[in-house]
N, C-alpha and C positions, 0 to 999 in steps of 0.2 A: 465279350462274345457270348449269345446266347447257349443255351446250352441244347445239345441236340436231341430230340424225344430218344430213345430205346426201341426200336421195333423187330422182336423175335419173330421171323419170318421161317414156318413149318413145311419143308414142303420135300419131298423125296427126288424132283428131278431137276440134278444141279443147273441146266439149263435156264429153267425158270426162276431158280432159286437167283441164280449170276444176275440175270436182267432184272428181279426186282431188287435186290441189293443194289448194285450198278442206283438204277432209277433214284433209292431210297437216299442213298448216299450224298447221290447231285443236288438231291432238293433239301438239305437240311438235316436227315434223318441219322440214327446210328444203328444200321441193322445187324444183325446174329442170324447166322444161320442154324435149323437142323431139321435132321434129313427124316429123322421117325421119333413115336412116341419116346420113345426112352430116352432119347439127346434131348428133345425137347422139355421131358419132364429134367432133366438133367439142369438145363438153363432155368427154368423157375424154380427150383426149388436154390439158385442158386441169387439168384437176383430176378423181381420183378421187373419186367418192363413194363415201357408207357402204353404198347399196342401191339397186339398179334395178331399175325395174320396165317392162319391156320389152313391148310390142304386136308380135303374131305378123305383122299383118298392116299392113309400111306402104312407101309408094311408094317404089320403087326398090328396093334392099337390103332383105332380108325381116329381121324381128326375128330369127329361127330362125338365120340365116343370121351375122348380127350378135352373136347368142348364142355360135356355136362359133368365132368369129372370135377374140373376147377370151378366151374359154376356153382359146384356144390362144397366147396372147400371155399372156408371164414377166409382165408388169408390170399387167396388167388382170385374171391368171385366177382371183384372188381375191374379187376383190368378189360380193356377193351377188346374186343374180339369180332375180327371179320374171316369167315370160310370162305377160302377159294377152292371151287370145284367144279369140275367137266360135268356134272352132274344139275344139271337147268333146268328139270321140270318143275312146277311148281308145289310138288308134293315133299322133293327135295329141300327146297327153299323154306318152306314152310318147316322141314324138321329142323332143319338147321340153324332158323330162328327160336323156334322150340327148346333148342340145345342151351340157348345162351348166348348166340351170335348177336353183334349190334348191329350188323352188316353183312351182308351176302352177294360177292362177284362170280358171278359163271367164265369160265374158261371156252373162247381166247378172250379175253381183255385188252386195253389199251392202258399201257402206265400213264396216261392221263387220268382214266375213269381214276383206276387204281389209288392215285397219289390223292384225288381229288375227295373220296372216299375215306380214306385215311384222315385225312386233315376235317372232313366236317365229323367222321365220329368223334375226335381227341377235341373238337367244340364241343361237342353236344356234351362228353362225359365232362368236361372242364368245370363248368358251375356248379358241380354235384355237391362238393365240402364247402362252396360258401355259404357261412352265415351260418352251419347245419353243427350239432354239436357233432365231436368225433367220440370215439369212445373205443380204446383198445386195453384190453386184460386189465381192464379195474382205473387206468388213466384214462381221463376224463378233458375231455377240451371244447368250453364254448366260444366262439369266436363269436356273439353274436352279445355276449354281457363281458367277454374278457374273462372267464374264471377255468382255471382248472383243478384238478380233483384227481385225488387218486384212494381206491379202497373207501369215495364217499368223503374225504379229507380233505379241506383246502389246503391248496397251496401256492404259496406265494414266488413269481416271477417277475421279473423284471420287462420292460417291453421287449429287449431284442430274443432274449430265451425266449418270450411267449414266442413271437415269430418265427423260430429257431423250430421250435414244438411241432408248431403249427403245421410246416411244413412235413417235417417229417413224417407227423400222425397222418399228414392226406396222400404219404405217399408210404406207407411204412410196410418195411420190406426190403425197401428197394437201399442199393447202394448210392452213394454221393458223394462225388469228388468234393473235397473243399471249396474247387475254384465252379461249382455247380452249386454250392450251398450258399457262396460269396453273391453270386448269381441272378438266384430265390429268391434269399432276405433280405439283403444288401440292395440289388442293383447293381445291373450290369455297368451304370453310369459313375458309381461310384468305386476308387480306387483302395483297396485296403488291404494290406497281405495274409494272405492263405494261411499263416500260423495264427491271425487275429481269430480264425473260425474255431481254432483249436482251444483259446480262449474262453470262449463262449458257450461248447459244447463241455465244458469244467465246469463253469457255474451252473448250465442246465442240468448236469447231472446232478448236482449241488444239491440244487434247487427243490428238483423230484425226489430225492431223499430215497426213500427203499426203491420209490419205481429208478432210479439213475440207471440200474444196470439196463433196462431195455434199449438206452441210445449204448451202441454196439459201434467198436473202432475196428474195422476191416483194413486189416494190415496191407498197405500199398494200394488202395484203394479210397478210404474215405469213412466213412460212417453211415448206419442206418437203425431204423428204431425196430425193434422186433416184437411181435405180440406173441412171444412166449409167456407165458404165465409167470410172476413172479414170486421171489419168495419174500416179499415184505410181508409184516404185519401193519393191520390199520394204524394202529398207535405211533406207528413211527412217521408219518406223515405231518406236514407241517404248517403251519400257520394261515390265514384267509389270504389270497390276493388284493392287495390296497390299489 
């Protein structure tokens, strides 16, 4: 089974909130709800999602506001972001692009536009990390020569780690079931049980030596790589990738 995008859906009027969950749900999606800035900073800072769709207009903290906030914040300015808002002139649209939105729907909508919307920005932002090096808190990953680095250090992986890495570094932050990482790396087509991921995230950490502790085991949940700062030293870092 594919795995379903994450989409935190911001929005203060449960009515609207129901129907685009409802919508998001039928087509593939896994939505979250919340109702104002503070739930909502509540779910990011708890796990990224794949795409938000953010309301201009909700109590307390403006979406607008909430918008340039994470656009300005290393660890959140990536994720995708379209504002829904009653608010259609185009002075509106223009700030709200300005903010950091990839996208911009005026209220009423149609959960066509909506869905249709969704799905071309999660293309457009999709090719971003290929081929591009990543680079989080001193870890280093080319996908383009195969080498990774940490603190400037080669290090030596194996192919499935590298891919294992790989993943993680283009999504890091975020949480990952096993049977999502099985998914990723693996292939959906391929058969191989959920403790083999656990396997593998042993030798990746292994592997990364002082960086290990940034891949993070989320108890009943899964794993995910954090760009906290680590406390390795350069020297402890390990050998060239062959």
């Amino acid at each position: 089974m594919r795995t379903m995008p994450a989409v935190l859906v911001v929005e203060d009027e449960p009515a609207i909130a129901e129907l685009i969950a409802v919508n998001l749900r039928h087509n593939g999606f896994r939505p979250t709800w919340a109702m104002d800035s503070a739930s909502a900073q509540r779910e990011m800072d708890a796990a990224l999602p794949d795409l938000i769709l953010l309301d201009w207009m909700l109590p307390g903290e403006s979406g607008l506001s909430l918008a340039k906030r994470w656009r300005a914040n290393e660890r959140t300015k990536g994720v995708p972001l379209i504002m829904l808002t009653a608010r259609g002139d185009e002075a509106d649209r223009v700030a709200g692009l300005d903010a950091g939105a990839d996208d911009y729907i005026s209220k009423p909508f149609s959960t066509k536009e909506l869905l249709a919307r969704v799905r071309a920005v999660l293309r457009r932002r999709a090719p971003e990390q290929d081929g591009e090096a990543i680079v989080i808190a001193g870890l280093s990953l080319d996908s383009a020569t195969h080498r990774v680095s940490f603190v400037d250090q080669p290090l030596k992986l194996g192919p499935t780690e590298f891919k294992l890495l790989h993943y993680l570094m283009g999504h890091a932050e975020r949480v990952h079931s096993r049977g999502q990482l099985l998914d990723k790396v693996w292939g959906d087509h391929v058969y191989i049980e959920e403790r083999t991921v656990d396997v593998h995230v042993k030798r990746l950490r292994e592997a990364l030596g002082a960086a290990g502790a940034m891949v993070e085991t989320v108890r009943g949940a899964g794993y995910r790589l954090t760009s906290k700062p680590s406390v390795a030293v350069p020297g402890a870092a390990k050998a060239q990738l062959g």
